[in-house]
C-alpha positions as CSV (number, residue, x, y, z in Angstrom):
1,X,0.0,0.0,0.0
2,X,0.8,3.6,-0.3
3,X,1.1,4.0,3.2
4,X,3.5,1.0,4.0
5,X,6.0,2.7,1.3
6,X,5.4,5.9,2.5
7,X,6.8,4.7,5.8
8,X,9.4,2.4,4.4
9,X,11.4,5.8,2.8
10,X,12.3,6.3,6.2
11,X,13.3,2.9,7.3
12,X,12.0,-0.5,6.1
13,X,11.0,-1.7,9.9
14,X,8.3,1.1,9.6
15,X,6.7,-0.7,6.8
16,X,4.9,-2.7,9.0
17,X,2.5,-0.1,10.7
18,X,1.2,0.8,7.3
19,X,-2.4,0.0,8.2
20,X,-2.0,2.0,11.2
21,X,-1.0,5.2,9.0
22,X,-4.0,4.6,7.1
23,X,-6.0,4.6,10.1
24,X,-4.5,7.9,11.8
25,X,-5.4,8.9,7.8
26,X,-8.8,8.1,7.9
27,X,-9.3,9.9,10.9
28,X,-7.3,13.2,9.4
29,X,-9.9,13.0,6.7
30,X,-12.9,12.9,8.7
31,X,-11.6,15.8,10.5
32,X,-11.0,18.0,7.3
33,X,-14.2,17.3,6.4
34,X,-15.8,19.1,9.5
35,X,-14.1,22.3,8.3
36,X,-13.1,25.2,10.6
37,X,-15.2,25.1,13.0
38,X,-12.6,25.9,16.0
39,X,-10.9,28.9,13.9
40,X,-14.9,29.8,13.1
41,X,-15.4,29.6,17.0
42,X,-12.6,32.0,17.6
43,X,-13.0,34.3,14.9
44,X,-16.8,34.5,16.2
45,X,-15.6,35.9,19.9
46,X,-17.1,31.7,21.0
47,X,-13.1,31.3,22.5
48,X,-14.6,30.2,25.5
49,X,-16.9,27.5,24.4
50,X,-13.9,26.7,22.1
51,X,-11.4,26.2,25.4
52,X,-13.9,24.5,27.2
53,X,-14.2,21.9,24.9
54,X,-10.7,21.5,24.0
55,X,-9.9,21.5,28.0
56,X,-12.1,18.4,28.1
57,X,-11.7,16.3,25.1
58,X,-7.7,16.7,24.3
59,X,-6.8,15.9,28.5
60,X,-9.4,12.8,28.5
61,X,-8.4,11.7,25.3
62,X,-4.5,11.9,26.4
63,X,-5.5,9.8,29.9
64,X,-7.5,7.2,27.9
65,X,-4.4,6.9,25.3
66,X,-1.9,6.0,28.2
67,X,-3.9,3.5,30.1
68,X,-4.7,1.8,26.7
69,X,-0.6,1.8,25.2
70,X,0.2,-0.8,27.9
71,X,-2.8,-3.0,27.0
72,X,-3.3,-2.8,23.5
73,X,0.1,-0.6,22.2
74,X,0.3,2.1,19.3
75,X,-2.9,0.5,18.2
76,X,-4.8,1.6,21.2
77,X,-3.4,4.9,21.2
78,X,-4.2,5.0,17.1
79,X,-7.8,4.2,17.8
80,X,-8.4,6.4,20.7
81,X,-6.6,9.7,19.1
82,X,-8.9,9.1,16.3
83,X,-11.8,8.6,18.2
84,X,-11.1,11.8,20.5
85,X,-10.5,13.6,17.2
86,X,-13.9,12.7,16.3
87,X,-15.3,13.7,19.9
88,X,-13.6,17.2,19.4
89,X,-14.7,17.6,15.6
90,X,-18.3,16.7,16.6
91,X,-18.4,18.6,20.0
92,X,-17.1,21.8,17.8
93,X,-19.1,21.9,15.6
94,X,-22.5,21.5,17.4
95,X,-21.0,24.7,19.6
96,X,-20.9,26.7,16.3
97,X,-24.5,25.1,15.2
98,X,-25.6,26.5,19.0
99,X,-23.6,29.9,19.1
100,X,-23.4,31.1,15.7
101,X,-26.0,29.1,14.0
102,X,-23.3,28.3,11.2
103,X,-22.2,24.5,10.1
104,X,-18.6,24.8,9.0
105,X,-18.8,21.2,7.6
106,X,-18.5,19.8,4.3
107,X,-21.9,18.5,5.1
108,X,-23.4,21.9,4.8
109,X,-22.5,22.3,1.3
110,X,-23.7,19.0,0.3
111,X,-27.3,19.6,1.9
112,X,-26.9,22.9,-0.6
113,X,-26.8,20.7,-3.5
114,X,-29.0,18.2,-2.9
């Protein structure tokens, strides 16, 4: 795969955790397609609701992430980063949907063209 050469241009022994780039990937992806919605939370005088959300989802996610590495290794931590990232992408955008009325996601433009 793409990702297990990717990895191996630094050094072949990283070839192996190829699927586990293309998860962290996946999960990149997802959180592109939410849009801005933290910058549009600043930029909207929300910083507040902004730090409060970040203040809860980034330190729980970190806690979660190191009991899990003993257990289950760089996969647990994979799954739960993207999993938090998903919490966070979620969480901030239903504070701009509730404070500013505005959805910064790709979704928004697809409802616009359907």
């Amino acid at each position: 795969t793409f990702a297990e050469h990717a990895l191996a241009a630094f050094d072949p022994v990283f070839a192996e955790h190829g699927a586990l780039l293309t998860l962290l990937g996946c999960g990149a992806v997802a959180t592109a397609l939410t849009g801005p919605a933290p910058l549009v939370l600043a930029l909207a005088g929300a910083e507040r609701a902004q730090l409060r959300i970040l203040a809860t989802v980034v330190p729980l996610t970190a806690l979660a992430q190191a009991a899990a590495m003993p257990v289950f290794g760089v996969w647990g931590a994979a799954v739960l980063h993207v999993a938090g990232a998903a919490v966070l992408t979620v969480a901030m955008r239903a504070a701009c949907l509730r404070r500013i009325g505005v959805d910064p996601t790709a979704l928004s433009l697809l409802r616009r063209v359907g």
